[in-house]
C-alpha positions as CSV (number, residue, x, y, z in Angstrom):
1,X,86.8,67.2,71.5
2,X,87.3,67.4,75.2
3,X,88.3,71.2,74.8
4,X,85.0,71.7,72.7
5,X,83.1,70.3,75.2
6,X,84.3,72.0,78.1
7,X,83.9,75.2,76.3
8,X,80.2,74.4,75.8
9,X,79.9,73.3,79.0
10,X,81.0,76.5,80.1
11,X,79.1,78.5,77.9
12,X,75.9,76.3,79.2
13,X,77.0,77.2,82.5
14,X,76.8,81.2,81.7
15,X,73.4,81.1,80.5
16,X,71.8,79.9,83.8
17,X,74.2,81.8,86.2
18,X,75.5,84.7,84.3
19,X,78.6,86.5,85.7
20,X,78.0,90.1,86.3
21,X,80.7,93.2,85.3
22,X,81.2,94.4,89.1
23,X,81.2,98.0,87.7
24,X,77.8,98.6,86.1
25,X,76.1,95.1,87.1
26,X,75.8,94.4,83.7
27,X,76.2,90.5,82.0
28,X,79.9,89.6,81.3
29,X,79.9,88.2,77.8
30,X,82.6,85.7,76.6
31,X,86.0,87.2,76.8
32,X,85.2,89.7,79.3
33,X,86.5,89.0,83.1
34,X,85.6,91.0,85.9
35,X,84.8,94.3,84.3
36,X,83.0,94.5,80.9
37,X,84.7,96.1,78.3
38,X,82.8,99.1,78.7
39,X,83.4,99.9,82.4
40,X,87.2,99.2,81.9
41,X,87.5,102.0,79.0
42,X,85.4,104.1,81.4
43,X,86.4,103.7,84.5
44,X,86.6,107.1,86.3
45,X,90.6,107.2,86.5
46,X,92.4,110.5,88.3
47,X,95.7,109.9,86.1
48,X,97.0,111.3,89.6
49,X,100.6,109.1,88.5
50,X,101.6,111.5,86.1
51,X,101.3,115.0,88.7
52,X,104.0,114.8,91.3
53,X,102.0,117.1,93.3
54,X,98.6,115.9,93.2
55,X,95.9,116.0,96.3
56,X,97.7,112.6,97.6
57,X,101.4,113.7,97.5
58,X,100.0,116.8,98.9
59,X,99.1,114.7,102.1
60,X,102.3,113.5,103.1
61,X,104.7,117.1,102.4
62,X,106.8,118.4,105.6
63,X,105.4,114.9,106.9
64,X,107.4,111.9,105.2
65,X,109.2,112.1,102.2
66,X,107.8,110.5,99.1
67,X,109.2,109.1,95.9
68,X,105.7,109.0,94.7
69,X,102.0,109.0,95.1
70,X,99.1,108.0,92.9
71,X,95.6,107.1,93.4
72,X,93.6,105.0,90.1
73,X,90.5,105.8,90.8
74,X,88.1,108.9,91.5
75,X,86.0,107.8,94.7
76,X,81.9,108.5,94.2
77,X,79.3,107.5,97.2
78,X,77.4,104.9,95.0
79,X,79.0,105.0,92.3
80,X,80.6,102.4,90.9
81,X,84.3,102.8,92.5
82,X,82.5,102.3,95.6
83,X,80.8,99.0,94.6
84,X,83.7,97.4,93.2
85,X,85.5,97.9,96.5
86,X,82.6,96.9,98.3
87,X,82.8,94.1,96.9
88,X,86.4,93.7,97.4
89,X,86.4,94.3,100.9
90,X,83.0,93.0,102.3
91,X,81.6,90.5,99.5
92,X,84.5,87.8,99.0
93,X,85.8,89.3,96.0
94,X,89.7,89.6,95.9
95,X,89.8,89.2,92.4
96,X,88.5,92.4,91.7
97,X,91.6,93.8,93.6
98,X,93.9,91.7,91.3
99,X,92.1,92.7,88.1
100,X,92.1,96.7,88.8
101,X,95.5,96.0,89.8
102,X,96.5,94.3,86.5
103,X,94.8,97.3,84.4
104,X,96.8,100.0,86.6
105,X,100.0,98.6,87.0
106,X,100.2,98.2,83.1
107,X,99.2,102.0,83.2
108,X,101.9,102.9,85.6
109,X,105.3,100.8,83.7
110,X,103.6,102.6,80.5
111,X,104.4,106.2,81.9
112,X,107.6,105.1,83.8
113,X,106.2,105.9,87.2
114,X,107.0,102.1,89.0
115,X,111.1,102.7,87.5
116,X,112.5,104.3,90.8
117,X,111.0,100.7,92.9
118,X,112.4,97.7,94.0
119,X,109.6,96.1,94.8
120,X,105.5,96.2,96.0
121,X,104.8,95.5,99.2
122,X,100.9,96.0,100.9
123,X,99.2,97.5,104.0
124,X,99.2,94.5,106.0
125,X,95.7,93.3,108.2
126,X,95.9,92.1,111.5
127,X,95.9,88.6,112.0
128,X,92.4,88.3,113.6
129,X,91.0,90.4,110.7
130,X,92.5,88.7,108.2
131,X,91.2,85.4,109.5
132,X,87.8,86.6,109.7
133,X,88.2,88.1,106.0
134,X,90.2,85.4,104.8
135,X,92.2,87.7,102.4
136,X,94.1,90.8,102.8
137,X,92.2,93.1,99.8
138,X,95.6,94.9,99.3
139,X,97.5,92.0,98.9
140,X,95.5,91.1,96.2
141,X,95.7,94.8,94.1
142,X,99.5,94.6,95.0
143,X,99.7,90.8,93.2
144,X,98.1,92.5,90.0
145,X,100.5,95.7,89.8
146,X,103.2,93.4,90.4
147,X,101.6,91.2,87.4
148,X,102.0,94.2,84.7
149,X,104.4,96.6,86.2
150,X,107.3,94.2,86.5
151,X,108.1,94.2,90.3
152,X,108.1,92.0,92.7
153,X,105.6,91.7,95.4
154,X,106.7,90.8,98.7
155,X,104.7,89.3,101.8
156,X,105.7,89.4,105.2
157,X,108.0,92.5,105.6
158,X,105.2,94.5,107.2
159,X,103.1,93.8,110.3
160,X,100.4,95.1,111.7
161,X,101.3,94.4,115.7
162,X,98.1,96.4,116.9
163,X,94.4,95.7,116.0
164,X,93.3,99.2,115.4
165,X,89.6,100.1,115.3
166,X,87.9,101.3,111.7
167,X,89.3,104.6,110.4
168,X,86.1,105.3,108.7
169,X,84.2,107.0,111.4
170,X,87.1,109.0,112.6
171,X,88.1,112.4,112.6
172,X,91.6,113.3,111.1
173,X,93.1,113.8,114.2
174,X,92.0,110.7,115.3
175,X,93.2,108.8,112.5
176,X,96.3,109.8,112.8
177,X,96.3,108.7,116.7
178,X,94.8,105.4,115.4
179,X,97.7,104.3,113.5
180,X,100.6,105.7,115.2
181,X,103.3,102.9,116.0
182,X,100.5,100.5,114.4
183,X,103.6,98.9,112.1
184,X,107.0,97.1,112.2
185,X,109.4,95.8,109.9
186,X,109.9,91.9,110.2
187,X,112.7,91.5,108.0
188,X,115.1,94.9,108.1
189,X,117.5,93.4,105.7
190,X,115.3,92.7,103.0
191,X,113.8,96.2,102.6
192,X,117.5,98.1,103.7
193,X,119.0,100.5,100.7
194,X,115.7,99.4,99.0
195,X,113.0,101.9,97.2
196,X,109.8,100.5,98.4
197,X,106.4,101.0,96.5
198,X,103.3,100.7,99.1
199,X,100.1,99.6,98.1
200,X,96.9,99.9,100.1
201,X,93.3,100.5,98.7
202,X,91.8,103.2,100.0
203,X,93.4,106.7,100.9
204,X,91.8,109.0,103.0
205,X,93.8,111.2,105.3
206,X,97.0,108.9,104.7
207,X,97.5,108.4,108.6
208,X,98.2,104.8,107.5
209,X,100.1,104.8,104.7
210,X,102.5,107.6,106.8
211,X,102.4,105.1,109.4
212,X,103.9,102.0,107.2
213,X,106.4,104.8,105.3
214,X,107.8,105.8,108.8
215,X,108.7,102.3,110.0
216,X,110.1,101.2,106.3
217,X,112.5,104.5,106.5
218,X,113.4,104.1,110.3
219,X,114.4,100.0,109.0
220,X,116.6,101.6,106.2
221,X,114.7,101.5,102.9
222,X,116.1,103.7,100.6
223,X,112.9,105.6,100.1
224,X,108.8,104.9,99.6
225,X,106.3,105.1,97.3
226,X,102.8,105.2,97.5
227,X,99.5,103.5,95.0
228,X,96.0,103.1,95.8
229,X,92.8,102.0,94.2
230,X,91.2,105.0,95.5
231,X,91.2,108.2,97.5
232,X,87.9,109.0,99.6
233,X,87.5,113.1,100.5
């Protein structure tokens, strides 16, 4: 009885305050979490995991080596890659991360491309960002690979010791100054001999994931990886 109730309860709940799919905007019907059915058969992947030289590899050859690099998503200026990370980022929604993470990490132990890692770890935020955010957005995408693909994630290997300015403005030279010696291991031992699978969620020059792969192979990982939700031109 108590179940029933709380079900009804529930469903009362959804017909005044409706949840909304944060791809299309759409109603969420019951079942549905997140993404509507719809948007998460649709959702504009790149499929970039199963090309070893696709545009995001191509970013980091002759500059760090990679064991891999895959982007889920195809970035569109409002479309609705953009709102879901908007909303992500800027709108108090980490669970999006974690859901988009869940779907692609599934997609990646599927076609084998997560074997060769150890274990996820994310971008990190600087402290006084994170407080103000109260989340680290990559953190949460990493927890829902980690969910399907089998490995573990791992917090506090990576800092972030400088409080660099927003990439988004900046020219590709400039991002690259932006983020150099931005990173530093915390715990050498626990990433040493290890293959290391980086997560961040959004690519655009990769100054910053270089950054991150530079410090884990100077503190001895056995070699990186990269993922992200999505790669902006």
């Amino acid at each position: 009885m108590k179940s029933l109730l709380s079900e009804l309860s529930d469903d009362f709940i959804s017909l005044i305050y409706p949840h909304f799919c944060e791809g299309c905007l759409g109603p969420l019907v019951k079942g549905e979490d997140i993404l509507c059915t719809a948007c998460l058969s649709d959702l504009p992947r790149t499929n970039m995991h199963l090309d070893a030289d696709n545009p995001l590899a191509l970013k980091f050859r002759g500059r760090i080596p990679m064991l891999g690099a895959a982007v889920f998503l195809r970035f569109r200026k409002r479309g609705k890659v953009q709102r879901m990370l908007h909303a992500l980022k800027y709108k108090n929604r980490p669970e999006v991360g974690y859901k988009l993470g869940l779907v692609y990490g599934s997609e990646l132990a599927n076609e084998g491309f997560v074997t060769p890692f150890d274990m996820i770890l994310a971008v990190p935020l600087h402290p006084s960002r994170l407080r103000s955010r109260g989340y680290n957005q990559s953190d949460e995408w990493a927890r829902g690979l980690s969910a399907t693909a089998g490995i573990p994630f791992v917090t506090g290997v990576l800092k972030r010791v400088r409080n660099t300015r927003t990439q988004t403005t900046r020219t590709r030279l400039r991002r690259w100054e932006n983020v150099r010696d931005v990173f530093e291991v915390t715990d050498a031992d626990s990433v040493a001999g290890r293959r290391v699978l980086l997560v961040d969620d959004v690519a655009t020059t990769g100054a910053t994931l270089e950054s991150c792969g530079r410090s884990l192979l100077e503190a001895g990982c056995a070699g990186v990886g990269v993922v992200c939700i999505a790669m902006a031109q």
